[in-house]
N, C-alpha and C positions, 0 to 999 in steps of 0.2 A: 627810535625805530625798534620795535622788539623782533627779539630772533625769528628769522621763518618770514620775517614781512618780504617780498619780493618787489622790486625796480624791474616793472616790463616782464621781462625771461629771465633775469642774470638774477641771482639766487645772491640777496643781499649778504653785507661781511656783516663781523661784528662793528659796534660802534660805541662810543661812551655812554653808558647812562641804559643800553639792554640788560634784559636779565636772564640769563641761560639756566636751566638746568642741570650738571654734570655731576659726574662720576669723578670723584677724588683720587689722583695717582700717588706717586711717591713723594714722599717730600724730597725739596729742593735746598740748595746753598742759598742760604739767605732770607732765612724764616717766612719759605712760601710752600705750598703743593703745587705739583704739575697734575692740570687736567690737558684732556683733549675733547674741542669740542666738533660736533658732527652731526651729520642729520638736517634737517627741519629747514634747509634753504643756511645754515651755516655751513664754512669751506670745511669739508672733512679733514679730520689731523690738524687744524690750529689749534695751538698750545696756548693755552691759559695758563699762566701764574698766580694760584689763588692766595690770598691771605684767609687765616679765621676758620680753614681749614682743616682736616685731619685723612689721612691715605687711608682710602675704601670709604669713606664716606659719600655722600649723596648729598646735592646741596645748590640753592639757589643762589647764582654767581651772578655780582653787578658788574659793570666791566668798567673800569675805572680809566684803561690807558690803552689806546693800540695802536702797537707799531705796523704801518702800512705793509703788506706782505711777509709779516713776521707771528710774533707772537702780540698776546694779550695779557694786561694784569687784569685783577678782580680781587672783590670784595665777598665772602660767603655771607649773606645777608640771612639766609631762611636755614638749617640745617634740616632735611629731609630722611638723612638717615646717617643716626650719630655713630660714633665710634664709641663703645663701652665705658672707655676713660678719658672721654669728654667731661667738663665739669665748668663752672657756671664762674666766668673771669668776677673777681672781685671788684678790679678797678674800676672806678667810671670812668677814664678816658680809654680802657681799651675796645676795640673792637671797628668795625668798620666807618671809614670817616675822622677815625680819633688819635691818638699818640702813636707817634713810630718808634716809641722806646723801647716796646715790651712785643715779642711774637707770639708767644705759648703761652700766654694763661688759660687759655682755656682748655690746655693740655693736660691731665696729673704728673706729679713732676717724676716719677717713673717712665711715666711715656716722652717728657723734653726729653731725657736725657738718650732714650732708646732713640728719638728724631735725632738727635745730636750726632750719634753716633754713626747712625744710619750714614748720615753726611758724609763724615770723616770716612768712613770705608767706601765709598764709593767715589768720593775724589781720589781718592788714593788708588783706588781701582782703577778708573776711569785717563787718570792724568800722570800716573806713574807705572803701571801697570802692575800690580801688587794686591794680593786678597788676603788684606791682615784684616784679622777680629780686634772689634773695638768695643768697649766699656766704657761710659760716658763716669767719675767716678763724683760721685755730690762730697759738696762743701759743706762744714758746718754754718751753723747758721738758720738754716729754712730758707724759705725760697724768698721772702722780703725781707726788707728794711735791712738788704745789704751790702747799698749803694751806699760808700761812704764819701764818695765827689759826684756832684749833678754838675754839669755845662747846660745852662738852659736860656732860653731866648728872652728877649727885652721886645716886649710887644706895641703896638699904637699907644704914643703916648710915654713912650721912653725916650733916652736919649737929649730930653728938652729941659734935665734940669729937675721937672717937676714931677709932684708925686700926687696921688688920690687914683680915682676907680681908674683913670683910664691908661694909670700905668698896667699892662700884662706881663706875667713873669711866668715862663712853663717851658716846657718843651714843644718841640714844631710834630703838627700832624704829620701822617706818614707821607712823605715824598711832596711837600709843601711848603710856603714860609711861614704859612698859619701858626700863631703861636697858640699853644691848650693851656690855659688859665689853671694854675692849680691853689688851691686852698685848703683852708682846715677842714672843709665839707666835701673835696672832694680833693685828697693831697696824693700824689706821686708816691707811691707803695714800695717799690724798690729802693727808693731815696732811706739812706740811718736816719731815725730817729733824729729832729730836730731841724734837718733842712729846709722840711717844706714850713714850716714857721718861721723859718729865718727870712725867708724868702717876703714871706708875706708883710708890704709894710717898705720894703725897699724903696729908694730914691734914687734912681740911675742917675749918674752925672751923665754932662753933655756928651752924646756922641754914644753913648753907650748901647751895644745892639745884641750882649750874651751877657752873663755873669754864672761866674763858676762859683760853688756852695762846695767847702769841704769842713767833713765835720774834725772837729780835734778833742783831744784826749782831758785838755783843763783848762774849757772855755767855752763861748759861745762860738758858730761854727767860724771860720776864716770866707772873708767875702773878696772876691776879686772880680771887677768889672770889665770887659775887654771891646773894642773895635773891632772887627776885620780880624779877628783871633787873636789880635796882640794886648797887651794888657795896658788900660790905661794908663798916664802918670798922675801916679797918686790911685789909683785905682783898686788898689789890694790893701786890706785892713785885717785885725785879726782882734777878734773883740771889741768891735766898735772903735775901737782906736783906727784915723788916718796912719796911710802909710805908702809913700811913694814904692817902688820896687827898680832897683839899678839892673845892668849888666855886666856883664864882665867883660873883659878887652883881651881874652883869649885869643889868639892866632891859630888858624887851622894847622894841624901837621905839630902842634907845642903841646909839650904839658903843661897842663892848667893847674894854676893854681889855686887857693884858698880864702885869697887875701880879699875878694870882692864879694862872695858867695852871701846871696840875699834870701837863701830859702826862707819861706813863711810859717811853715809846717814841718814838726817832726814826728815822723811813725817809725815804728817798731817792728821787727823782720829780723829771725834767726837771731835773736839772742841781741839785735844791734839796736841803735836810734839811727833812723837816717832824716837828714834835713834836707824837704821836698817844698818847689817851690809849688806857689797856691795856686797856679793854673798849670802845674806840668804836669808828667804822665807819673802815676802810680796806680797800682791795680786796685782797681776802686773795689771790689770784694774785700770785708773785711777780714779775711782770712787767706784770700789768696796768694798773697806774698810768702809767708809761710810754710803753706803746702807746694808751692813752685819752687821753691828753697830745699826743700826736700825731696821734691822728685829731683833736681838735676842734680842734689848731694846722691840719690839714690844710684841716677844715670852714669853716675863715675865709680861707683864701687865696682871692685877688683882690678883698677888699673891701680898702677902704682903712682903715687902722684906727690909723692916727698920730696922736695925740691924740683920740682918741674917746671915745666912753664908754661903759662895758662894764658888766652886772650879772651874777653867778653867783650862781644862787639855787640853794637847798639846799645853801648850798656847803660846809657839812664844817667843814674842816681848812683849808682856802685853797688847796685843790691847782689846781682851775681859776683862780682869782684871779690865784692867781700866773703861770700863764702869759700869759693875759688882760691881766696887768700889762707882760708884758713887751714883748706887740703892739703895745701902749697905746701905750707910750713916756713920757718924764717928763710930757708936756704932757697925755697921756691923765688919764683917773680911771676906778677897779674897784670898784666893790660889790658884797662875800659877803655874800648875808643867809643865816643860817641859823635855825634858831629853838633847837638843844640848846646846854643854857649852857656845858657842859664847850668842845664842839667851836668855841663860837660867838669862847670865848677863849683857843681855844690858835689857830684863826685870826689871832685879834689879834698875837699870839706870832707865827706864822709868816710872817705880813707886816709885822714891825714895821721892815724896812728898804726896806722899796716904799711910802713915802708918800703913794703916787699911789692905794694899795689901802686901803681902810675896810672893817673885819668889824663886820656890823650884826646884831644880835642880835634876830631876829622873826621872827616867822610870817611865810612869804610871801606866802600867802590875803591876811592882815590888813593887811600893810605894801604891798600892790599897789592893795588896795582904800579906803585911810584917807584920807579928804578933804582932808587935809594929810599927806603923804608924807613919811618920816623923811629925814632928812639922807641922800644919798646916791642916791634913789631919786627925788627929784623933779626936773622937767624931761625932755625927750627923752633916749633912749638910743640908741647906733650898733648894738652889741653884747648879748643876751643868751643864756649858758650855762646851761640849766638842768638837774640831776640829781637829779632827784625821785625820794621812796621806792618799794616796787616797789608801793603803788597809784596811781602820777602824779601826776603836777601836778592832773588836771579842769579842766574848763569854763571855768571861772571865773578859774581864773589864768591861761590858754588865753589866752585873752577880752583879761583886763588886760594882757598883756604885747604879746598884737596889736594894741592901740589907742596905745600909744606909737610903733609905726610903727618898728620895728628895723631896720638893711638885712639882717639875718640874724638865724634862733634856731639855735640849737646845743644838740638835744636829747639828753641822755644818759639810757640806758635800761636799766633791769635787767628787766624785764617788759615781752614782747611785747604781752602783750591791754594794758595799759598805755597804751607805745607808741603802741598801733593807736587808741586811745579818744582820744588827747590830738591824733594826727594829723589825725583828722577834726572834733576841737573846732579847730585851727590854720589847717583848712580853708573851715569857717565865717567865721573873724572875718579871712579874706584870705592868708592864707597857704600853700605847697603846698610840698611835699617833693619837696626836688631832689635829694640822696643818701643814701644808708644804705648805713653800715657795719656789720657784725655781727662780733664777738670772742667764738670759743671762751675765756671768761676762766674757766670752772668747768667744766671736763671732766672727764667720769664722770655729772657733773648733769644734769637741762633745762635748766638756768640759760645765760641767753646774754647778753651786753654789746651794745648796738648804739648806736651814734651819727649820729646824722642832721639833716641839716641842712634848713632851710626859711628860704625865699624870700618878697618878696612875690610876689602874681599877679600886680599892674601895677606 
Protein backbone atom coordinates (compact mmCIF):
# COMPACT_ATOMS: atom_id res chain seq x y z
CA UNK A 1 0.00 0.00 0.00
CA UNK A 2 1.93 3.17 -0.78
CA UNK A 3 1.54 6.27 1.32
CA UNK A 4 -1.56 8.58 0.77
CA UNK A 5 -3.52 5.31 -0.38
CA UNK A 6 -6.83 5.71 1.69
CA UNK A 7 -9.28 2.51 3.27
CA UNK A 8 -12.88 4.21 2.86
CA UNK A 9 -12.32 7.94 4.99
CA UNK A 10 -9.73 6.69 7.51
CA UNK A 11 -6.44 8.10 6.16
CA UNK A 12 -4.20 4.75 5.83
CA UNK A 13 -1.00 4.13 8.43
CA UNK A 14 2.28 3.37 7.38
CA UNK A 15 2.80 -0.30 6.50
CA UNK A 16 5.83 -2.53 5.42
CA UNK A 17 7.20 -2.44 2.11
CA UNK A 18 5.61 1.78 1.48
CA UNK A 19 7.89 4.22 0.45
CA UNK A 20 7.63 7.87 1.90
CA UNK A 21 9.35 10.72 1.15
CA UNK A 22 11.02 12.55 4.35
CA UNK A 23 12.83 15.07 5.67
CA UNK A 24 15.96 13.71 7.80
CA UNK A 25 16.15 14.76 11.65
CA UNK A 26 18.66 14.37 14.01
CA UNK A 27 20.55 11.42 14.37
CA UNK A 28 19.70 8.91 16.89
CA UNK A 29 21.28 6.08 19.50
CA UNK A 30 21.92 3.41 17.50
CA UNK A 31 23.07 4.26 14.08
CA UNK A 32 19.68 5.64 12.93
CA UNK A 33 18.00 9.37 12.07
CA UNK A 34 14.82 10.40 13.33
CA UNK A 35 12.25 11.58 10.70
CA UNK A 36 8.64 12.53 11.20
CA UNK A 37 6.45 11.47 8.79
CA UNK A 38 2.98 13.59 7.83
CA UNK A 39 0.90 14.80 5.27
CA UNK A 40 -0.56 12.71 2.23
CA UNK A 41 -3.18 10.40 4.28
CA UNK A 42 0.09 9.51 6.84
CA UNK A 43 -0.77 10.03 10.84
CA UNK A 44 0.93 13.36 11.31
CA UNK A 45 4.27 13.08 14.00
CA UNK A 46 4.83 9.22 13.35
CA UNK A 47 8.52 8.74 13.98
CA UNK A 48 10.41 7.02 11.60
CA UNK A 49 13.81 5.58 12.37
CA UNK A 50 15.82 5.69 9.23
CA UNK A 51 19.01 3.90 8.44
CA UNK A 52 21.42 5.01 5.20
CA UNK A 53 20.54 8.37 6.41
CA UNK A 54 22.07 11.67 7.24
CA UNK A 55 20.33 14.86 9.49
CA UNK A 56 18.65 17.48 6.87
CA UNK A 57 18.81 15.42 4.22
CA UNK A 58 15.83 14.42 1.91
CA UNK A 59 15.19 11.00 1.12
CA UNK A 60 12.95 8.21 -0.15
CA UNK A 61 12.28 6.00 2.93
CA UNK A 62 11.04 2.15 2.65
CA UNK A 63 9.56 1.11 5.77
CA UNK A 64 10.88 -2.00 6.87
CA UNK A 65 9.03 -2.46 10.62
CA UNK A 66 5.98 -0.77 12.31
CA UNK A 67 5.17 -0.83 15.62
CA UNK A 68 1.29 -0.52 15.76
CA UNK A 69 0.62 2.90 17.35
CA UNK A 70 4.16 3.75 17.84
CA UNK A 71 7.03 4.38 15.69
CA UNK A 72 8.47 3.11 12.39
CA UNK A 73 12.02 1.83 11.08
CA UNK A 74 13.10 2.47 7.42
CA UNK A 75 15.48 2.02 4.78
CA UNK A 76 16.78 5.32 2.79
CA UNK A 77 16.56 3.80 -0.58
CA UNK A 78 16.65 7.02 -3.11
CA UNK A 79 18.65 9.99 -1.47
CA UNK A 80 16.87 13.14 -2.75
CA UNK A 81 18.78 15.67 -1.17
CA UNK A 82 22.37 14.72 -0.03
CA UNK A 83 24.36 16.07 2.82
CA UNK A 84 27.68 17.52 1.38
CA UNK A 85 29.81 14.79 3.19
CA UNK A 86 27.85 12.10 1.90
CA UNK A 87 30.22 9.72 0.14
CA UNK A 88 29.66 6.45 -1.77
CA UNK A 89 29.91 3.18 1.00
CA UNK A 90 32.66 1.05 -0.34
CA UNK A 91 31.31 -2.19 0.94
CA UNK A 92 29.02 -4.32 -1.01
CA UNK A 93 27.12 -5.73 1.86
CA UNK A 94 26.38 -2.14 3.17
CA UNK A 95 23.30 -0.37 2.68
CA UNK A 96 19.62 -1.22 2.60
CA UNK A 97 18.67 -4.98 2.97
CA UNK A 98 22.38 -5.85 3.75
CA UNK A 99 24.84 -6.32 6.84
CA UNK A 100 24.00 -4.86 10.40
CA UNK A 101 27.64 -4.60 11.01
CA UNK A 102 28.51 -1.27 9.69
CA UNK A 103 26.03 2.14 10.17
CA UNK A 104 28.23 5.08 8.58
CA UNK A 105 29.85 4.32 5.72
CA UNK A 106 28.43 6.46 3.73
CA UNK A 107 29.20 9.17 6.17
CA UNK A 108 33.13 10.98 5.84
CA UNK A 109 34.66 9.86 8.79
CA UNK A 110 34.67 13.52 10.21
CA UNK A 111 31.19 13.58 10.09
CA UNK A 112 30.86 9.59 12.08
CA UNK A 113 32.49 11.03 14.49
CA UNK A 114 30.56 14.66 14.73
CA UNK A 115 27.20 11.83 14.70
CA UNK A 116 28.98 10.20 17.47
CA UNK A 117 29.27 12.74 19.35
CA UNK A 118 26.22 14.40 18.73
CA UNK A 119 24.83 11.18 20.69
CA UNK A 120 26.92 11.18 23.49
CA UNK A 121 25.84 14.84 24.35
CA UNK A 122 22.52 14.42 24.08
CA UNK A 123 22.00 11.31 26.09
CA UNK A 124 23.88 13.02 28.53
CA UNK A 125 21.55 15.80 28.19
CA UNK A 126 18.71 14.12 27.82
CA UNK A 127 19.06 11.21 30.66
CA UNK A 128 21.44 13.03 33.22
CA UNK A 129 20.65 16.39 32.68
CA UNK A 130 24.03 17.93 31.84
CA UNK A 131 25.42 19.94 28.64
CA UNK A 132 28.91 18.79 28.32
CA UNK A 133 30.80 19.25 24.88
CA UNK A 134 31.80 16.41 23.21
CA UNK A 135 34.72 15.35 20.78
CA UNK A 136 34.50 12.12 19.17
CA UNK A 137 38.62 11.62 19.16
CA UNK A 138 39.75 9.04 16.00
CA UNK A 139 42.04 6.08 16.25
CA UNK A 140 44.95 5.29 14.44
CA UNK A 141 44.60 3.01 11.87
CA UNK A 142 41.88 4.56 9.27
CA UNK A 143 38.69 3.59 9.30
CA UNK A 144 39.15 -0.42 7.86
CA UNK A 145 40.60 -3.41 8.46
CA UNK A 146 40.47 -2.61 12.18
CA UNK A 147 38.42 -5.48 13.28
CA UNK A 148 41.03 -7.62 14.77
CA UNK A 149 37.93 -10.41 16.12
CA UNK A 150 34.78 -11.09 13.68
CA UNK A 151 31.82 -13.34 15.57
CA UNK A 152 30.06 -14.24 12.37
CA UNK A 153 27.29 -16.67 11.54
CA UNK A 154 27.32 -20.27 10.16
CA UNK A 155 24.63 -20.11 7.42
CA UNK A 156 22.39 -23.17 5.49
CA UNK A 157 24.37 -25.86 5.41
CA UNK A 158 26.59 -25.66 8.55
CA UNK A 159 26.45 -27.32 11.50
CA UNK A 160 26.21 -30.96 9.43
CA UNK A 161 29.70 -31.78 9.50
CA UNK A 162 30.10 -30.72 5.81
CA UNK A 163 31.71 -28.46 3.71
CA UNK A 164 31.18 -27.04 -0.22
CA UNK A 165 28.96 -24.00 -1.48
CA UNK A 166 26.28 -24.54 0.78
CA UNK A 167 28.13 -23.88 3.69
CA UNK A 168 27.64 -19.76 4.46
CA UNK A 169 29.89 -18.02 6.82
CA UNK A 170 29.29 -13.83 7.34
CA UNK A 171 27.63 -11.77 9.40
CA UNK A 172 23.45 -11.59 9.81
CA UNK A 173 21.52 -8.76 7.79
CA UNK A 174 20.37 -5.96 9.81
CA UNK A 175 17.74 -7.14 12.44
CA UNK A 176 17.65 -10.73 10.84
CA UNK A 177 18.96 -14.37 10.88
CA UNK A 178 19.81 -13.96 7.29
CA UNK A 179 23.42 -14.83 7.04
CA UNK A 180 25.63 -12.21 4.11
CA UNK A 181 27.98 -14.51 2.55
CA UNK A 182 31.29 -12.93 2.51
CA UNK A 183 34.17 -13.65 0.11
CA UNK A 184 37.42 -12.67 -1.48
CA UNK A 185 35.05 -10.75 -4.15
CA UNK A 186 33.11 -9.19 -1.79
CA UNK A 187 35.07 -9.63 1.97
CA UNK A 188 34.04 -7.69 5.33
CA UNK A 189 36.25 -4.44 5.26
CA UNK A 190 36.33 -3.65 8.88
CA UNK A 191 37.51 -7.42 9.48
CA UNK A 192 42.19 -7.15 9.82
CA UNK A 193 43.65 -8.19 7.13
CA UNK A 194 43.48 -12.05 6.79
CA UNK A 195 39.94 -12.91 8.34
CA UNK A 196 37.81 -12.98 5.75
CA UNK A 197 40.27 -15.66 3.90
CA UNK A 198 40.33 -17.56 6.86
CA UNK A 199 37.06 -17.73 6.81
CA UNK A 200 36.63 -18.90 3.45
CA UNK A 201 36.88 -22.72 3.00
CA UNK A 202 35.82 -23.45 6.57
CA UNK A 203 34.23 -26.74 7.73
CA UNK A 204 31.79 -26.20 10.74
CA UNK A 205 31.62 -29.21 13.00
CA UNK A 206 28.32 -30.62 14.09
CA UNK A 207 26.11 -28.27 15.79
CA UNK A 208 28.04 -25.35 14.88
CA UNK A 209 25.81 -21.98 14.28
CA UNK A 210 28.75 -18.66 14.83
CA UNK A 211 32.56 -18.89 14.60
CA UNK A 212 34.61 -16.33 15.99
CA UNK A 213 37.94 -15.37 13.69
CA UNK A 214 40.77 -13.55 15.59
CA UNK A 215 43.64 -12.52 14.07
CA UNK A 216 47.20 -13.23 16.00
CA UNK A 217 50.56 -11.80 15.92
CA UNK A 218 52.64 -15.23 14.71
CA UNK A 219 50.29 -17.27 12.74
CA UNK A 220 47.35 -17.91 10.96
CA UNK A 221 44.26 -16.37 12.55
CA UNK A 222 42.81 -18.46 15.79
CA UNK A 223 39.44 -20.13 14.78
CA UNK A 224 36.78 -20.95 17.43
CA UNK A 225 33.39 -22.50 16.69
CA UNK A 226 30.60 -21.92 19.04
CA UNK A 227 26.71 -23.20 19.86
CA UNK A 228 24.19 -20.99 21.43
CA UNK A 229 27.39 -18.70 22.35
CA UNK A 230 29.20 -21.20 24.12
CA UNK A 231 32.23 -22.67 22.51
CA UNK A 232 32.22 -26.08 21.13
CA UNK A 233 34.43 -29.00 22.67
CA UNK A 234 37.14 -29.25 20.73
CA UNK A 235 35.99 -26.28 18.90
CA UNK A 236 38.89 -23.68 19.17
CA UNK A 237 42.23 -24.16 17.22
CA UNK A 238 44.88 -21.87 16.63
CA UNK A 239 46.89 -22.55 13.44
CA UNK A 240 45.04 -25.27 12.25
CA UNK A 241 46.08 -27.33 14.91
CA UNK A 242 42.82 -29.20 16.98
CA UNK A 243 42.33 -27.89 20.36
CA UNK A 244 39.68 -28.60 22.96
CA UNK A 245 39.31 -25.45 25.36
CA UNK A 246 38.70 -26.35 29.39
CA UNK A 247 37.35 -24.14 32.33
CA UNK A 248 38.13 -23.30 35.40
CA UNK A 249 36.32 -24.39 38.66
CA UNK A 250 36.61 -21.03 40.21
CA UNK A 251 34.01 -20.37 43.05
CA UNK A 252 32.11 -17.15 42.96
CA UNK A 253 33.15 -14.72 45.80
CA UNK A 254 37.27 -16.69 45.54
CA UNK A 255 40.23 -15.80 44.23
CA UNK A 256 40.99 -17.44 41.04
CA UNK A 257 43.61 -18.84 40.31
CA UNK A 258 46.12 -19.68 37.43
CA UNK A 259 46.44 -23.19 37.53
CA UNK A 260 43.53 -23.87 34.76
CA UNK A 261 43.85 -20.67 32.54
CA UNK A 262 43.35 -21.91 28.75
CA UNK A 263 43.52 -18.62 27.01
CA UNK A 264 44.14 -19.19 23.21
CA UNK A 265 45.39 -15.74 22.32
CA UNK A 266 48.07 -13.32 23.45
CA UNK A 267 47.82 -9.46 22.88
CA UNK A 268 49.72 -6.76 23.94
CA UNK A 269 48.36 -3.59 25.97
CA UNK A 270 50.50 -0.96 27.95
CA UNK A 271 53.78 -2.31 27.77
CA UNK A 272 52.12 -6.01 28.86
CA UNK A 273 51.09 -9.56 27.06
CA UNK A 274 47.95 -10.54 28.17
CA UNK A 275 46.49 -14.19 27.55
CA UNK A 276 42.92 -13.76 25.99
CA UNK A 277 40.75 -16.57 25.50
CA UNK A 278 39.67 -16.99 21.58
CA UNK A 279 35.99 -16.18 22.04
CA UNK A 280 36.23 -13.71 24.94
CA UNK A 281 35.94 -10.08 25.10
CA UNK A 282 39.00 -7.81 23.97
CA UNK A 283 38.54 -4.55 22.18
CA UNK A 284 38.64 -5.67 18.79
CA UNK A 285 40.26 -2.21 17.54
CA UNK A 286 43.67 -2.78 17.07
CA UNK A 287 44.70 0.05 18.90
CA UNK A 288 42.01 0.45 21.27
CA UNK A 289 43.33 -1.03 24.32
CA UNK A 290 46.19 1.07 24.31
CA UNK A 291 44.52 4.36 23.90
CA UNK A 292 41.87 3.29 26.76
CA UNK A 293 45.01 2.54 28.82
CA UNK A 294 45.96 5.84 28.65
CA UNK A 295 43.07 7.84 28.88
CA UNK A 296 42.11 6.11 32.34
CA UNK A 297 46.29 6.47 33.28
CA UNK A 298 45.23 10.14 32.16
CA UNK A 299 41.84 10.03 34.26
CA UNK A 300 43.97 9.57 37.63
CA UNK A 301 46.45 12.00 37.23
CA UNK A 302 46.78 14.37 40.14
CA UNK A 303 45.35 12.02 42.67
CA UNK A 304 47.95 10.63 44.76
CA UNK A 305 47.79 7.10 44.24
CA UNK A 306 51.09 5.47 45.91
CA UNK A 307 50.08 2.75 47.86
CA UNK A 308 46.37 3.00 47.65
CA UNK A 309 43.84 0.90 46.87
CA UNK A 310 42.32 0.43 43.76
CA UNK A 311 39.18 -1.98 42.36
CA UNK A 312 38.39 -2.69 38.52
CA UNK A 313 35.27 -4.11 38.29
CA UNK A 314 34.09 -5.86 35.26
CA UNK A 315 37.64 -6.34 34.82
CA UNK A 316 37.98 -8.96 31.98
CA UNK A 317 41.38 -10.13 31.46
CA UNK A 318 43.27 -7.59 34.07
CA UNK A 319 43.94 -5.02 31.47
CA UNK A 320 42.79 -2.13 33.80
CA UNK A 321 44.31 -4.12 36.98
CA UNK A 322 47.22 -4.10 35.58
CA UNK A 323 47.83 -0.61 35.05
CA UNK A 324 46.01 0.32 38.32
CA UNK A 325 48.92 -2.00 39.60
CA UNK A 326 51.37 -0.05 38.26
CA UNK A 327 50.13 3.56 39.90
CA UNK A 328 49.62 1.38 42.98
CA UNK A 329 53.03 0.79 43.42
CA UNK A 330 54.29 -2.34 45.57
CA UNK A 331 52.76 -0.92 48.91
CA UNK A 332 49.39 -0.18 46.87
CA UNK A 333 46.65 -3.28 46.42
CA UNK A 334 44.20 -4.00 43.00
CA UNK A 335 41.12 -5.90 42.89
CA UNK A 336 39.61 -7.35 39.38
CA UNK A 337 36.35 -8.56 40.19
CA UNK A 338 34.83 -9.99 37.27
CA UNK A 339 32.13 -12.61 37.31
CA UNK A 340 33.10 -14.91 33.57
CA UNK A 341 35.03 -17.85 34.86
CA UNK A 342 37.12 -18.27 31.76
CA UNK A 343 38.17 -14.26 31.85
CA UNK A 344 38.02 -14.38 35.70
CA UNK A 345 41.16 -16.91 35.40
CA UNK A 346 43.20 -15.98 32.82
CA UNK A 347 43.12 -12.52 34.85
CA UNK A 348 44.71 -14.72 37.59
CA UNK A 349 47.29 -15.74 34.67
CA UNK A 350 47.89 -12.23 33.66
CA UNK A 351 48.73 -10.85 36.92
CA UNK A 352 50.36 -13.51 38.47
CA UNK A 353 53.56 -11.32 38.68
CA UNK A 354 51.96 -8.03 40.27
CA UNK A 355 51.24 -9.46 43.79
CA UNK A 356 49.90 -6.46 44.80
CA UNK A 357 46.82 -7.38 42.05
CA UNK A 358 44.00 -10.13 43.20
CA UNK A 359 41.47 -11.53 40.35
CA UNK A 360 38.26 -12.17 42.23
CA UNK A 361 35.76 -14.12 40.61
CA UNK A 362 31.86 -12.43 41.24
CA UNK A 363 29.25 -10.70 40.40
CA UNK A 364 29.91 -7.24 41.20
CA UNK A 365 25.93 -6.33 42.16
CA UNK A 366 26.54 -9.20 44.67
CA UNK A 367 30.21 -8.79 45.83
CA UNK A 368 29.48 -4.73 46.55
CA UNK A 369 26.49 -5.59 48.24
CA UNK A 370 27.28 -9.01 50.69
CA UNK A 371 27.41 -8.07 54.30
CA UNK A 372 30.70 -9.46 54.61
CA UNK A 373 32.70 -8.35 51.56
CA UNK A 374 35.05 -11.08 49.88
CA UNK A 375 38.68 -10.58 50.34
CA UNK A 376 39.76 -7.84 48.40
CA UNK A 377 36.76 -5.52 48.44
CA UNK A 378 36.41 -4.79 52.17
CA UNK A 379 37.43 -1.78 53.86
CA UNK A 380 37.85 1.89 52.03
CA UNK A 381 39.05 2.14 48.50
CA UNK A 382 41.27 5.38 46.91
CA UNK A 383 40.59 4.15 43.36
CA UNK A 384 37.83 2.60 41.31
CA UNK A 385 37.88 1.56 37.44
CA UNK A 386 34.83 0.39 36.27
CA UNK A 387 33.93 -1.21 32.65
CA UNK A 388 30.65 -2.40 32.66
CA UNK A 389 28.65 -4.30 29.85
CA UNK A 390 26.96 -2.13 27.32
CA UNK A 391 23.84 -2.12 29.71
CA UNK A 392 26.00 -0.55 32.80
CA UNK A 393 26.71 -0.80 36.04
CA UNK A 394 22.83 0.66 37.45
CA UNK A 395 21.77 2.21 40.63
CA UNK A 396 22.74 0.07 42.67
CA UNK A 397 26.38 -0.56 42.09
CA UNK A 398 26.20 3.29 41.39
CA UNK A 399 25.07 3.66 45.05
CA UNK A 400 27.64 0.94 46.42
CA UNK A 401 30.61 2.15 45.03
CA UNK A 402 29.67 6.02 46.08
CA UNK A 403 29.28 5.08 49.70
CA UNK A 404 33.00 3.83 50.14
CA UNK A 405 33.95 7.43 49.44
CA UNK A 406 36.70 7.05 46.22
CA UNK A 407 38.73 10.22 45.73
CA UNK A 408 37.95 9.21 41.87
CA UNK A 409 35.63 6.70 39.55
CA UNK A 410 37.05 6.08 36.32
CA UNK A 411 34.17 5.07 34.07
CA UNK A 412 34.60 3.18 31.07
CA UNK A 413 31.76 3.06 28.53
CA UNK A 414 30.61 1.28 25.43
CA UNK A 415 27.04 2.68 25.46
CA UNK A 416 26.18 6.22 25.73
CA UNK A 417 22.34 6.01 27.15
CA UNK A 418 24.33 3.67 29.58
CA UNK A 419 26.82 6.22 30.26
CA UNK A 420 24.24 8.80 30.75
CA UNK A 421 21.91 6.52 33.19
CA UNK A 422 24.91 5.46 35.54
CA UNK A 423 25.97 9.52 35.43
CA UNK A 424 23.02 10.61 37.07
CA UNK A 425 22.80 7.39 39.38
CA UNK A 426 26.81 8.95 40.47
CA UNK A 427 25.13 12.08 40.80
CA UNK A 428 22.67 11.15 43.35
CA UNK A 429 24.86 9.31 45.66
CA UNK A 430 27.50 12.52 45.43
CA UNK A 431 29.46 12.44 42.86
CA UNK A 432 29.78 14.66 39.39
CA UNK A 433 31.54 14.26 36.20
CA UNK A 434 34.56 16.18 35.72
CA UNK A 435 35.74 14.87 32.21
CA UNK A 436 34.88 12.84 29.34
CA UNK A 437 36.66 11.41 26.75
CA UNK A 438 35.15 9.88 23.74
CA UNK A 439 37.16 7.21 21.27
CA UNK A 440 36.12 6.60 17.57
CA UNK A 441 37.25 2.66 18.72
CA UNK A 442 34.46 1.16 16.08
CA UNK A 443 34.39 3.16 12.98
CA UNK A 444 31.82 2.62 10.36
CA UNK A 445 29.56 1.66 13.69
CA UNK A 446 27.49 3.87 16.17
CA UNK A 447 29.56 2.35 18.53
CA UNK A 448 31.64 4.95 20.53
CA UNK A 449 34.34 4.24 23.56
CA UNK A 450 34.12 7.03 26.12
CA UNK A 451 35.99 7.36 29.45
CA UNK A 452 35.03 9.67 32.07
CA UNK A 453 36.00 10.52 35.09
CA UNK A 454 34.01 11.61 38.41
CA UNK A 455 34.77 13.47 41.40
CA UNK A 456 33.34 13.95 44.73
CA UNK A 457 30.99 17.17 45.07
CA UNK A 458 32.49 18.09 48.36
Amino acid sequence: MAAGERRGDVAADLAVGDEVELDIGAVGHGGICVARAGGDGVPAGRVVFVRYALPGERALVRITDVKTGSYCRGEAVTILRADARRVVAPCAHFGPGGCGGCDFQHAAPDLQRELKATVVAEQLRRLAGLDVPVTVEELPGGGFGWRTRVRWAVGAGGGDGSAGSDVTIGPRRYRSHDVVPIDPEAPCLIAAPGLTEAAIGLRPPRGADQVVLARTADGPPAVTWLRGGRVLEGGARRGGRGRATGRSGARPGRRTTPARATGDLVETAAGRSFVVGASGFWQAHAHAADVLCDAVTEALHGVDLTGGTAWDLYGGVGLFAAVLADLVGPGGRVTSVEHDREASTLAALNLRELPRALALRARVDAALKAPAPPDGLAGPVDIVVLDPPRSGAGPAVCRAIAERSPAVIVYVACDPAALARDTAALMVAGYRLDTLRAFDAFPQTHHVECVARFLPTT
